[in-house]
C-alpha positions, 0 to 999 in steps of 0.5 A, spaced: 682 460 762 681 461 755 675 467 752 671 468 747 666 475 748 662 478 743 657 481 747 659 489 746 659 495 739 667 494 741 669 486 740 676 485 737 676 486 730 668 486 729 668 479 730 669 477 738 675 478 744 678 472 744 685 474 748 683 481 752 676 483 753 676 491 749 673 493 755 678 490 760 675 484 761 682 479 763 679 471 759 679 468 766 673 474 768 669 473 761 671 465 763 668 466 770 661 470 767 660 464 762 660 459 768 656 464 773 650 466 766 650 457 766 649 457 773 642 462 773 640 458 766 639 453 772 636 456 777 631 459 771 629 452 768 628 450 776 625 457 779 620 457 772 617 449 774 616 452 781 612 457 779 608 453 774 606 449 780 605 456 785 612 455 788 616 461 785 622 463 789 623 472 789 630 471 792 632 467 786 629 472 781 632 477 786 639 474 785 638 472 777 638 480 776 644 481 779 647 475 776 645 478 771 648 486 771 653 483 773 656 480 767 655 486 763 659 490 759 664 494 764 660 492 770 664 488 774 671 486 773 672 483 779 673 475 779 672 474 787 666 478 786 663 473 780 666 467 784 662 469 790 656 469 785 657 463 782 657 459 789 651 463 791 648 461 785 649 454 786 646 455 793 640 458 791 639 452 786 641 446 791 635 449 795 629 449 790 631 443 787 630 441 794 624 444 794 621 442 788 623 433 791 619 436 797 613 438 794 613 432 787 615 436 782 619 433 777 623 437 774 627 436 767 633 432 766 637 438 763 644 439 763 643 447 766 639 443 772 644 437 773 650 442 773 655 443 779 662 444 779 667 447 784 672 452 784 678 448 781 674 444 776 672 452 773 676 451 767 674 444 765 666 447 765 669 451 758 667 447 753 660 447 755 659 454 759 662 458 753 658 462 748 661 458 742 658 452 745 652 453 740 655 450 734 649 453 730 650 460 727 643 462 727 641 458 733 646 461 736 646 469 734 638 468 737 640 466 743 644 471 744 640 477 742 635 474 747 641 473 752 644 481 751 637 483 751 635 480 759 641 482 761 639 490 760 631 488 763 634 484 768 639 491 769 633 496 770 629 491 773 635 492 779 635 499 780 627 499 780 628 493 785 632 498 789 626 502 789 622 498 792 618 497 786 618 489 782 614 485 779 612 479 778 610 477 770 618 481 769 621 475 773 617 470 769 618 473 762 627 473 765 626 466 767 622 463 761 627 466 757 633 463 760 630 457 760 628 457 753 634 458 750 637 452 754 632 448 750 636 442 745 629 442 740 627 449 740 628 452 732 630 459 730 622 460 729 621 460 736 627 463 738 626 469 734 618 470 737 622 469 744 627 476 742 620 480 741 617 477 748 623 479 751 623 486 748 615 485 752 619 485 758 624 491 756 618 495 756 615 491 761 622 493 765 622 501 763 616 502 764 617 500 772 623 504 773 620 510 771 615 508 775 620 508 780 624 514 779 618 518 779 615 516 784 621 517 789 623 523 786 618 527 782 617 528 775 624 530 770 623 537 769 628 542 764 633 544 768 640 548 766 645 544 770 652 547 771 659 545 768 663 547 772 666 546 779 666 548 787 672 550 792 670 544 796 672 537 795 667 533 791 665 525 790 663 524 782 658 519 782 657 514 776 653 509 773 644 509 774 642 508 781 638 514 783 637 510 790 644 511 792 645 517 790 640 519 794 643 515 800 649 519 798 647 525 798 643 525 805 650 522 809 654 528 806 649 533 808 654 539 812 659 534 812 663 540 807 664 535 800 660 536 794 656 531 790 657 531 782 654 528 777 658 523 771 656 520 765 649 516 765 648 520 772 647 527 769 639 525 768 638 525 776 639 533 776 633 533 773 629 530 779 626 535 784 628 531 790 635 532 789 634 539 788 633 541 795 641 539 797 646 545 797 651 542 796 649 537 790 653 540 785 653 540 777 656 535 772 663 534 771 666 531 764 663 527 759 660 520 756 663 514 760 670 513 756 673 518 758 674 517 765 681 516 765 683 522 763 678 526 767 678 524 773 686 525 773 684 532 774 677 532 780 682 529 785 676 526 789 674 520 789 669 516 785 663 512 787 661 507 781 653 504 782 653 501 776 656 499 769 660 504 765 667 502 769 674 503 765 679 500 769 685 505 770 692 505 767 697 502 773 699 508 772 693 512 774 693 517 780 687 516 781 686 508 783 686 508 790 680 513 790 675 509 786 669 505 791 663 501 787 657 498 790 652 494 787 653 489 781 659 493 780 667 491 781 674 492 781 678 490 783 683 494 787 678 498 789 673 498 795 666 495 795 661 498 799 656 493 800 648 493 802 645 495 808 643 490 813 635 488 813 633 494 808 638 499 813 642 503 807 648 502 804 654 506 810 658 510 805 662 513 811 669 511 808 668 514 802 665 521 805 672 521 810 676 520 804 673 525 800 674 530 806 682 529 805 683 531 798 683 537 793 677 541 790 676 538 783 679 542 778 674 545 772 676 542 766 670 546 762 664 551 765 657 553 762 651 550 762 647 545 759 639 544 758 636 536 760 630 534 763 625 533 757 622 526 759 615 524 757 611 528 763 615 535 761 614 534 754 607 532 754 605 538 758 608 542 751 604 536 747 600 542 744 605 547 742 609 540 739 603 538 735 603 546 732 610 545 730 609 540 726 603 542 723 606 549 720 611 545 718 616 549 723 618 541 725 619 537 720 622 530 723 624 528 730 631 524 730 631 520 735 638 519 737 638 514 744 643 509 746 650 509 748 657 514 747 664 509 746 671 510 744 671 509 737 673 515 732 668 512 728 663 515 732 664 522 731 659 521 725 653 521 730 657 529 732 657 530 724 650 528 723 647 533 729 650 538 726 648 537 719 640 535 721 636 540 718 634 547 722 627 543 722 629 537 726 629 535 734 633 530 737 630 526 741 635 523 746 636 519 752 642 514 754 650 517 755 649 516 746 648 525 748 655 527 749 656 527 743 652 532 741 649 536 748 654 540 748 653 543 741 649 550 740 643 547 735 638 552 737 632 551 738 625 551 733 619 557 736 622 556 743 623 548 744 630 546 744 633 542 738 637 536 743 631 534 747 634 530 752 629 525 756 635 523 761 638 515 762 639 510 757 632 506 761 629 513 760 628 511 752 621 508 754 619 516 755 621 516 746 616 510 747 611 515 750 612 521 747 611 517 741 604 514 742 602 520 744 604 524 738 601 517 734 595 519 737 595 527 737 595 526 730 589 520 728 595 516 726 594 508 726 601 506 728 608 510 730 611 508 723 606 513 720 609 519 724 615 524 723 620 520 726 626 516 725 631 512 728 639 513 727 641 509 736 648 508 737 649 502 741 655 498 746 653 495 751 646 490 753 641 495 755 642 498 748 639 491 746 634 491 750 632 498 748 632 496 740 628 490 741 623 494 746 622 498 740 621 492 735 616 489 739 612 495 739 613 494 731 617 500 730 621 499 724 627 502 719 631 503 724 639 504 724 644 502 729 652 504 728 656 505 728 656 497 727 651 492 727 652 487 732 657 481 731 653 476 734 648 477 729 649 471 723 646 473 716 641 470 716 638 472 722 640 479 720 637 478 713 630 476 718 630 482 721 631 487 714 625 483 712 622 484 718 623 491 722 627 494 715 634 495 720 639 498 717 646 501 719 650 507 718 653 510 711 656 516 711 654 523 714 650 525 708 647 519 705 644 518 712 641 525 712 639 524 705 636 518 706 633 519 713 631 527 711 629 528 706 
């Protein structure tokens, strides 16, 4: 299978991977994720027509957010996995077009619907199933800004669906975008009016998560979390899913292994719930990117819930201990699946694994502070407010998003540094390793890195926002002391910027490139329209952005 994947801050050359995906992604998975996302454009079209008429199936959005999570940037390398998702969806499909014959609906005579194939004929589907099969740039570049956005909705929609929590009008926005983008007459006016609906639904999305997380585990609270290690075997978990940490934790309790924390996991050190376990132990290495690396030194084995895979070198020692679970793959390493009938997942492998190898070895030691969610930082609104007032704060820099390999990102480093003494960070997203670890002080006792927790928990910046609006008597977010340099890579940043823009928050930049998928002209709307801008040097930025 050829390729062509332009989906993440890294795609070859700025333009698109066409030979290997930057990510890893070999061209017959990138191949086998463009028939899989045709498939659930299907479903979508169908499911949406049944809704109308009172006839929606939950099992199909079910589906659709996994199918979704699935396809994103270094989430599921495994092409038996998305094959297996590919029937599956097809299945799904079959069964509500029945339904819909049975109860009279008509349904449109769409390609998206009529679509089936079989496993010897997925090559052949290439030329419809392939991004560049949208011959207009434009048209194109707003699909896919549509697409990447439900892609990051749909992923905190599923860990929230974990939880226990879903709601409908999230589905019906998922599914109606999926649907329109199919439309053969829709124009660029409508499509960008769906890209501000969509980010409806990534607020919509956030704001059941962390309805979610809180619920389940408490509110985030400031918390010192240790760097360094234990003399016990430890199993490092990485990705966002708080349900099967938890899980996880409760099965290795007094099984003589500890639990630590990795990348966009650091935030659930925050939760009081997962206090109450001795042997959850600190956060061991940094952002995502630099795994192969680290763990070659934690010798125990490791437990992906999520995206934020990089597949090991073949010669990596640490291959034949890696697990996933959920919409994560790899291939080589061992699925842990769900549990039956809502049972949870059996992570006893994995624990009998664990027990077998050394302790970690401490690549760092200290302490660093996080847990600054909406809910903490609102209980310290006051003392907020009285620093911005005497002038003691005078910015907030809200620096969210995603960390990534690429050398040009030691500028977000750079910039922390430089920020003025009077500047506060507000952070959410693995975009903080790069600068958490810095000693920047603190403003009259409040820290100068605020970290709000997983990338999804950017809707606590949203919230801290609003309140400070109101605090101050402001008409809109525009007019308060705050700015926006977000670092992207992958779809749920996409989600976050277009939840923003569809709260009219404007001027923000993002680096350190724009998305490839963007085309001038849809790139000169939103300069029109939000004043999104990118990132020049250092200096520049901080003149500009400061002051």
């Amino acid at each position: 299978m050829s390729m062509f994947c332009f989906q993440c801050q890294e795609t070859a050359f700025g333009k698109g991977c066409t030979v290997k995906g930057v990510c890893g992604k070999e061209p017959e998975t990138s191949g086998l994720m463009d028939l899989l996302l045709y498939a659930v454009h299907g479903i979508a079209i169908v499911n949406r027509e049944l809704r109308d008429k009172g006839a929606g199936n939950k099992e199909a959005s079910h589906f659709i957010l996994d199918a979704l999570f699935s396809t994103i940037t270094n989430a599921n390398f495994d092409n038996d996995a998305i094959r297996e998702r590919i029937e599956k969806a097809f299945e799904i499909k079959n069964d509500l077009i029945g339904t819909a014959k049975k109860r009279g609906i008509i349904l449109p005579e769409w390609a998206e619907v009529n679509f089936h194939t079989t496993a010897g004929q997925y090559e052949k589907e290439e030329p419809r199933t392939t991004v560049l099969a949208e011959k207009n740039e434009d048209l194109r570049a707003l699909k896919q800004l549509a697409i990447y956005g439900v892609k990051g909705a749909a992923a905190y929609a599923k860990h929230a669906l974990n939880l226990g929590y879903e709601q409908q009008d999230i589905y019906t926005m998922i599914e109606n975008a999926l649907a329109e983008v199919c439309r053969e007459d829709i124009s660029a006016e409508e499509l960008t009016s769906l890209v501000l609906n969509v980010g409806e639904c990534g607020v919509k999305a956030m704001a059941l998560l962390d309805k979610a997380n809180t619920s389940t585990y408490g509110q985030p609270e400031i918390t010192e979390v240790d760097l360094g290690v234990k003399n016990r075997p430890g199993i490092l978990i990485s990705g966002h899913d708080l349900k099967d940490l938890e899980e996880l934790l409760v099965q290795t309790t007094d099984m003589g292994v500890d639990v630590y924390t990795h990348s966009e996991m650091l935030p659930a050190q925050y939760y009081p719930a997962f206090k109450k376990y001795p042997h959850f132990a600190g956060n061991y290495g940094n952002a995502w990117w630099k795994q192969r690396e680290e763990f070659e030194t934690f010798n125990g084995v490791f437990l992906f819930t999520s995206n934020c895979i990089v597949p090991p070198l073949k010669n990596a020692t640490y291959k034949d201990r890696i697990y996933t679970t959920g919409s994560a793959g790899l291939p080589g390493a061992i699925h842990i699946p769900d549990g039956k009938n809502g049972a949870p997942k059996d992570f006893s492998a994995l624990i009998a694994h664990a027990k077998k190898c050394l302790p970690p070895k401490e690549i760092e030691h200290g302490k660093i502070v996080g847990g600054f969610a909406h809910h903490q930082v609102l209980a310290l609104a006051d003392k907020v407010a009285d620093a911005v007032k005497s002038g003691a704060i005078k910015k907030f820099v809200v620096m969210a998003g995603c960390d990534g390999r690429m050398k040009s990102r030691e500028y977000y480093t750079e910039f922390a540094e430089a920020l003025p003494k009077d500047c506060v960070i507000l952070t959410a997203g693995c975009a903080k390793y790069r600068y958490n670890k810095l000693h920047l002080g603190d403003i009259n006792g409040i820290p100068r890195v605020l970290d709000a927790g997983q990338c999804n928990d950017s809707y606590s910046l949203v919230v801290i926002a609003l309140a400070l609006r109101d605090a101050f008597g402001l008409e809109n977010v525009n007019e308060l002391p705050i700015v926006y340099n977000i670092a992207w890579y992958e779809q749920k940043a996409v989600i976050v910027l277009l939840a923003l823009l569809s709260l009219g928050v404007k001027n923000i930049h993002v680096g350190p490139t724009l998305p490839a998928f963007f085309s001038p002209n849809v790139l000169k709307v939103l300069q029109e329209k939000f004043n999104i801008g990118t990132i020049s040097t250092v200096e520049e930025d901080i003149k500009m952005m400061i002051g």
